[in-house]
C-alpha positions as CSV (number, residue, x, y, z in Angstrom):
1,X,17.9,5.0,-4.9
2,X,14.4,6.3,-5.4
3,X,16.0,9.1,-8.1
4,X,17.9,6.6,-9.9
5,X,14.7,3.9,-10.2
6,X,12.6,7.0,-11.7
7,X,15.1,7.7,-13.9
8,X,15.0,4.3,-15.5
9,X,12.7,4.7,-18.7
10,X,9.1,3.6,-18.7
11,X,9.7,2.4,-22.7
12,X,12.4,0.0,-21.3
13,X,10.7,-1.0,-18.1
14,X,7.6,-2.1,-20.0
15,X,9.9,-3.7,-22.7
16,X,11.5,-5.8,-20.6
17,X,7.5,-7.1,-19.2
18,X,6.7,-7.5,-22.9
19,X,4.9,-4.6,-23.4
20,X,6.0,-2.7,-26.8
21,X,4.2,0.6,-28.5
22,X,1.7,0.3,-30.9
23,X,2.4,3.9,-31.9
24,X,4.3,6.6,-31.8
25,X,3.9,10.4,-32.0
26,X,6.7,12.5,-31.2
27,X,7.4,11.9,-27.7
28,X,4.4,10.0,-26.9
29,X,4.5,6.4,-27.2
30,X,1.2,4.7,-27.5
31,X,0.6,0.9,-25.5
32,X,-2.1,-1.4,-24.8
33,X,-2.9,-1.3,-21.7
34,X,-0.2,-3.6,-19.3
35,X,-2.8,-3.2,-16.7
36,X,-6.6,-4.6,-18.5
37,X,-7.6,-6.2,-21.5
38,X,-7.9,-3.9,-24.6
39,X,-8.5,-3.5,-28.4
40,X,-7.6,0.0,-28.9
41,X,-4.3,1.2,-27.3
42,X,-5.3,4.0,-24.5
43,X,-2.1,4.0,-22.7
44,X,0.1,6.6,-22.9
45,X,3.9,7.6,-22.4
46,X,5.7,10.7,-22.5
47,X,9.1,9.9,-22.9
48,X,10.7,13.5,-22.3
49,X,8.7,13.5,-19.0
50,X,9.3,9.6,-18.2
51,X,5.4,9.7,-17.0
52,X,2.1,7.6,-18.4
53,X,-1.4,8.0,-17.8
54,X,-3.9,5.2,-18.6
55,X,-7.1,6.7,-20.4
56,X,-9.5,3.6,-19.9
57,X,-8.6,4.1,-15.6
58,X,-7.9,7.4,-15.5
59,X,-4.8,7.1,-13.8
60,X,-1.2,8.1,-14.0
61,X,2.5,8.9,-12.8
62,X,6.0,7.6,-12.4
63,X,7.4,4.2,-13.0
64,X,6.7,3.2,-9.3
65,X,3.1,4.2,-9.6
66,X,3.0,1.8,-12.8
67,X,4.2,-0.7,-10.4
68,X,2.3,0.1,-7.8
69,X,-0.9,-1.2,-10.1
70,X,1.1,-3.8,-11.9
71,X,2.0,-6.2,-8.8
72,X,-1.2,-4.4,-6.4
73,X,1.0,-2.8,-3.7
74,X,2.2,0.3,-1.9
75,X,5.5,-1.4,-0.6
76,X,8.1,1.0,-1.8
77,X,11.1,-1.1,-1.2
78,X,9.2,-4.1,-3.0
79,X,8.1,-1.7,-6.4
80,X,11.9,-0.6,-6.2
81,X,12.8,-4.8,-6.6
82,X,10.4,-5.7,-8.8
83,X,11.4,-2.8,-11.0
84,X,15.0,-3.7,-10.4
85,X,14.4,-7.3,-11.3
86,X,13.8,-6.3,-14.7
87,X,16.1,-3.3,-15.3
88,X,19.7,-3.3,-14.3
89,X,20.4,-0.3,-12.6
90,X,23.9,-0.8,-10.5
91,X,23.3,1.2,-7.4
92,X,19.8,-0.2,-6.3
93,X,20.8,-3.8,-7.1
94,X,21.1,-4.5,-3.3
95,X,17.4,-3.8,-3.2
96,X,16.4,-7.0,-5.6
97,X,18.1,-9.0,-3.2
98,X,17.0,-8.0,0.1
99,X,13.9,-9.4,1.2
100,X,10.4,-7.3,2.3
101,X,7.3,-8.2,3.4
102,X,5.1,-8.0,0.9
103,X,1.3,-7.5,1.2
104,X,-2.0,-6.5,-0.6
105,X,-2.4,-2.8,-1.7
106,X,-4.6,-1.2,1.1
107,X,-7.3,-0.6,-1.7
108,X,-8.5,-4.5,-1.6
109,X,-10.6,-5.1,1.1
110,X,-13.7,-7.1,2.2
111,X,-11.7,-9.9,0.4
112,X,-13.9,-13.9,-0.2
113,X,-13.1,-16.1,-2.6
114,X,-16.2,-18.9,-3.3
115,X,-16.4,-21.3,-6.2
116,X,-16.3,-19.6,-9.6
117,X,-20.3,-19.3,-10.5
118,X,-20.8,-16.5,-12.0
119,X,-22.5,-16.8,-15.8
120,X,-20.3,-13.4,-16.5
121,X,-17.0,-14.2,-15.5
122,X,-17.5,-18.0,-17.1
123,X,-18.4,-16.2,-20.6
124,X,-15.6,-14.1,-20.4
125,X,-13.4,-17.2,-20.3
126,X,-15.6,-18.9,-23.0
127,X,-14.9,-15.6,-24.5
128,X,-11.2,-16.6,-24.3
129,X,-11.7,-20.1,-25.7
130,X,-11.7,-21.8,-22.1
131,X,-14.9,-23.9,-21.9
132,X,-17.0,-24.2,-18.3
133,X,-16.1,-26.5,-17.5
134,X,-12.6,-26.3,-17.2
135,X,-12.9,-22.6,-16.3
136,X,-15.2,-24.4,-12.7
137,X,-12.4,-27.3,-12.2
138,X,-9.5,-24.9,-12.0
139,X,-10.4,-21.1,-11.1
140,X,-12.8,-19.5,-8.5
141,X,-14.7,-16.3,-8.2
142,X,-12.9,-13.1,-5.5
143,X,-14.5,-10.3,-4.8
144,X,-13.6,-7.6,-3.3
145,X,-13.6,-4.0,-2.2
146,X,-11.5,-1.1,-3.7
147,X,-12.4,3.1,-3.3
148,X,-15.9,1.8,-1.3
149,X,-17.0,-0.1,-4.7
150,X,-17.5,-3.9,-4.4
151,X,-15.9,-5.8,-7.4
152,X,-15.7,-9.4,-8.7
153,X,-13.4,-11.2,-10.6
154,X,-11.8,-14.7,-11.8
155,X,-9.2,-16.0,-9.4
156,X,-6.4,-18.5,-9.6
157,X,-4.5,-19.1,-6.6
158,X,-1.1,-19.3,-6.2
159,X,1.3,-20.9,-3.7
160,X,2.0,-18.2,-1.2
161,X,-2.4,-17.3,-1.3
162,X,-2.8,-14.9,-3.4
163,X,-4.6,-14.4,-6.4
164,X,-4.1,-13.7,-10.1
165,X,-7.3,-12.0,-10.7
166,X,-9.1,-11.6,-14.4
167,X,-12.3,-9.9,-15.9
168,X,-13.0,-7.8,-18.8
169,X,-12.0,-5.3,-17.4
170,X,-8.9,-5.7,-15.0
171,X,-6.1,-7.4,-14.8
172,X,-4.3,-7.5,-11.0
173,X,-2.9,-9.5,-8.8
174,X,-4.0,-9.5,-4.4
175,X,-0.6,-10.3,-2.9
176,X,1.6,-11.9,-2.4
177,X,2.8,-12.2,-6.0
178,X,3.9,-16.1,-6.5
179,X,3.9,-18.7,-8.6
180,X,1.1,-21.9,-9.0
181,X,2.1,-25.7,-9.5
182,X,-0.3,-27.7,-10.2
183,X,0.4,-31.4,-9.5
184,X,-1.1,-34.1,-11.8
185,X,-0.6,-36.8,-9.2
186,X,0.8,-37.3,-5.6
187,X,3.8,-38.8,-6.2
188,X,6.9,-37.1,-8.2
189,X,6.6,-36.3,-11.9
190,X,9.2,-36.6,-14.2
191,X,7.8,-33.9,-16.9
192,X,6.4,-30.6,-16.6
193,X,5.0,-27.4,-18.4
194,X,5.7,-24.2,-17.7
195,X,3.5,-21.0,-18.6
196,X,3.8,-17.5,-18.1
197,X,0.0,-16.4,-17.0
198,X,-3.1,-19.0,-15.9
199,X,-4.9,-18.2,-18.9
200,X,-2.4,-19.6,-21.2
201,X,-2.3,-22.7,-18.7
202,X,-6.1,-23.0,-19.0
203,X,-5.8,-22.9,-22.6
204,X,-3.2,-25.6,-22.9
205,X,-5.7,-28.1,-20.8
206,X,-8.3,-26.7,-23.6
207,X,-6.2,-27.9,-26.4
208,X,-5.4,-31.0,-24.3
209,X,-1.3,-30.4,-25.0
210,X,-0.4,-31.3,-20.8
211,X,-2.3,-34.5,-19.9
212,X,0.1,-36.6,-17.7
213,X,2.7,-33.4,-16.8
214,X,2.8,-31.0,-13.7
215,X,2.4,-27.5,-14.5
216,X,3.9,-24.7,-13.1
217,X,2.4,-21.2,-13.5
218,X,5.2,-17.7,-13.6
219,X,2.4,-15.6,-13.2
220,X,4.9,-13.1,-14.0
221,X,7.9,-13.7,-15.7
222,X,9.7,-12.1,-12.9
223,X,9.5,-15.1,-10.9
224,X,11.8,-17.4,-13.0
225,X,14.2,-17.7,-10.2
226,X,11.4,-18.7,-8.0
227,X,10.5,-21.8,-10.3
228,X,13.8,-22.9,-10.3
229,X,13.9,-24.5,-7.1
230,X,10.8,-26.7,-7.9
231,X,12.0,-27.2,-11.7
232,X,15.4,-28.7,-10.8
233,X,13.3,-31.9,-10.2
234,X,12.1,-32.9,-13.5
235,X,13.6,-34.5,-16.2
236,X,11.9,-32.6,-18.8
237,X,10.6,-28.9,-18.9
238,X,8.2,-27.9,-22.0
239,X,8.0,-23.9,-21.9
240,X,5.0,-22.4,-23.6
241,X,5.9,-19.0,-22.9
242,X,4.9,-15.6,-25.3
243,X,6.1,-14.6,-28.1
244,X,7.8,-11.4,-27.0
245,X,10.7,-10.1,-25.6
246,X,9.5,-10.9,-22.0
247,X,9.0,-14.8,-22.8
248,X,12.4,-15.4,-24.7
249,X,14.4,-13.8,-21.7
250,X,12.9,-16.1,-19.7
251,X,13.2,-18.8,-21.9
252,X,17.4,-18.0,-22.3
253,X,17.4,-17.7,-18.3
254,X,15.7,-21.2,-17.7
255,X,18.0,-22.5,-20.8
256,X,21.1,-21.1,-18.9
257,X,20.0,-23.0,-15.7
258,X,19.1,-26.3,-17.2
259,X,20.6,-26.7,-20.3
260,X,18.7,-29.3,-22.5
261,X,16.0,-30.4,-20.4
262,X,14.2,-27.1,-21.7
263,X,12.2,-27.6,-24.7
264,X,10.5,-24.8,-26.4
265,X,7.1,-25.4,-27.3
266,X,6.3,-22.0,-28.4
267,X,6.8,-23.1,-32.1
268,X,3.0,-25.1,-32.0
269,X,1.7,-21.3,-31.4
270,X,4.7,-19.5,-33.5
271,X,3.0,-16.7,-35.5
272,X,1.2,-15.9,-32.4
273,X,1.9,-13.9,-28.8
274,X,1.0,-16.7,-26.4
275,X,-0.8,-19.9,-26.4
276,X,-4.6,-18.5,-25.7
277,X,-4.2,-16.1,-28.7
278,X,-3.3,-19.5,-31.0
279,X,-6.6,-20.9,-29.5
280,X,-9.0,-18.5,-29.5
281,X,-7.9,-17.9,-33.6
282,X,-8.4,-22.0,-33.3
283,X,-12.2,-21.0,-31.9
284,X,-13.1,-18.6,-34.3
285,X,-15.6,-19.5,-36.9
286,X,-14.7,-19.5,-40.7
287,X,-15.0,-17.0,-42.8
């Protein structure tokens, strides 16, 4: 099983999680980072070795060490699923179906979460078109220790506790990976919105495109199946999900599930990858 998930190519892997290359050059394949924010593209792929190596880290290695940082764990048997999720590969199938405990990477420790306060983290999200005040009401602050370094970020909880975690310069998860709802009132809703990452659902309460509907947070689009069972209660779905490969799968797999109570909403950012990228060009001061 192990040999056959290695074999599966990085390219499509990271394709299929809406990642494609900025460049090529020969064999190499050039990406923004899948795993921080960046400008200049200092991820790399060797396609004849099926390895990558992230500059801006300084780390590397096989498709299950990329997963290894992409979902924050050191579970093999729940890389091999997540990896399998997204790639069909017939003979490790039973291993996307099986269920494993799944648990932070032994690198996080010394983890407390407290009220998000920090003047860096809130500019960073002002950075990103989210003003205070909405960054206060809906995120907190986690820090954290990883290689004996203590470490801070933005944190967004999710429904199993743990965290989606953001700075300028990370992008990670603490396990387990879930997704978030966020409930508008205590009672049942009939309509609800569904985004792929926080940062877009922050964005959409920016632009105020939600008021009176539920919304329920992916945090990865591997966890479509997931949001079914809560989504099979509302009357109407509005998807703001990317732009890329990654968001229309989903998008045809939530279609395929529940027909016409999915309504794309991606055309109010078309033009765009995802809904924060239509608003920060929103923020951005004429020329």
């Amino acid at each position: 099983m192990i040999k056959e998930i290695k074999s599966i190519p990085l390219a499509i892997f990271l394709s299929q999680l809406g990642h494609e290359p900025t460049m090529r050059k020969g064999t190499r394949l050039w990406y923004l980072s899948p795993l921080r924010q960046e400008h200049t593209p200092s991820f790399k792929v060797e396609s004849t070795l099926n390895c990558w190596y992230d500059f801006g880290i300084g780390r590397g290695g096989n498709i299950i060490d990329l997963a290894s940082e992409l979902y924050q764990s050191t579970d093999l048997h729940y890389l091999m699923s997540c990896i399998a999720d997204r790639c069909t590969v017939p003979s490790v199938q039973t291993v996307a179906s099986t269920s494993f405990q799944r648990h932070s990477a032994p690198g996080f420790q010394d983890i407390s979460v407290v009220p998000l306060r920090s003047r860096a983290l809130v500019a960073y999200l002002q950075e990103r078109g989210i003003p205070a005040q909405i960054a206060v009401a809906n995120c907190q602050q986690i820090h954290y220790s990883c290689n004996d370094k203590r470490y801070y970020a933005v944190a967004f909880a999710n429904q199993s506790g743990g965290y989606e975690m953001r700075n300028r310069y990370f992008k990670g998860c603490i396990a387990p990976k879930d997704i978030s709802i966020r409930k508008v009132r205590d009672g049942p809703s009939t309509e609800c919105a569904v985004f792929e990452g926080f940062i877009d659902y922050l964005s959409a309460l920016t632009l105020g495109i939600i008021n009176g509907a539920d919304a329920i947070i992916l945090n990865s689009v591997c966890n479509v199946n997931k949001a079914a069972t809560v989504l099979k209660d509302y009357d109407t779905i509005n998807c703001y999900l990317d732009n890329d490969n990654a968001g229309t799968s989903a998008l045809v797999e939530l279609t395929k599930q529940f027909g016409s109570v999915i309504i794309d909403r991606s055309t109010l950012y078309s033009g765009f990858n995802d809904l924060n990228e239509y608003l920060t060009h929103q923020c951005l001061p004429p020329n």
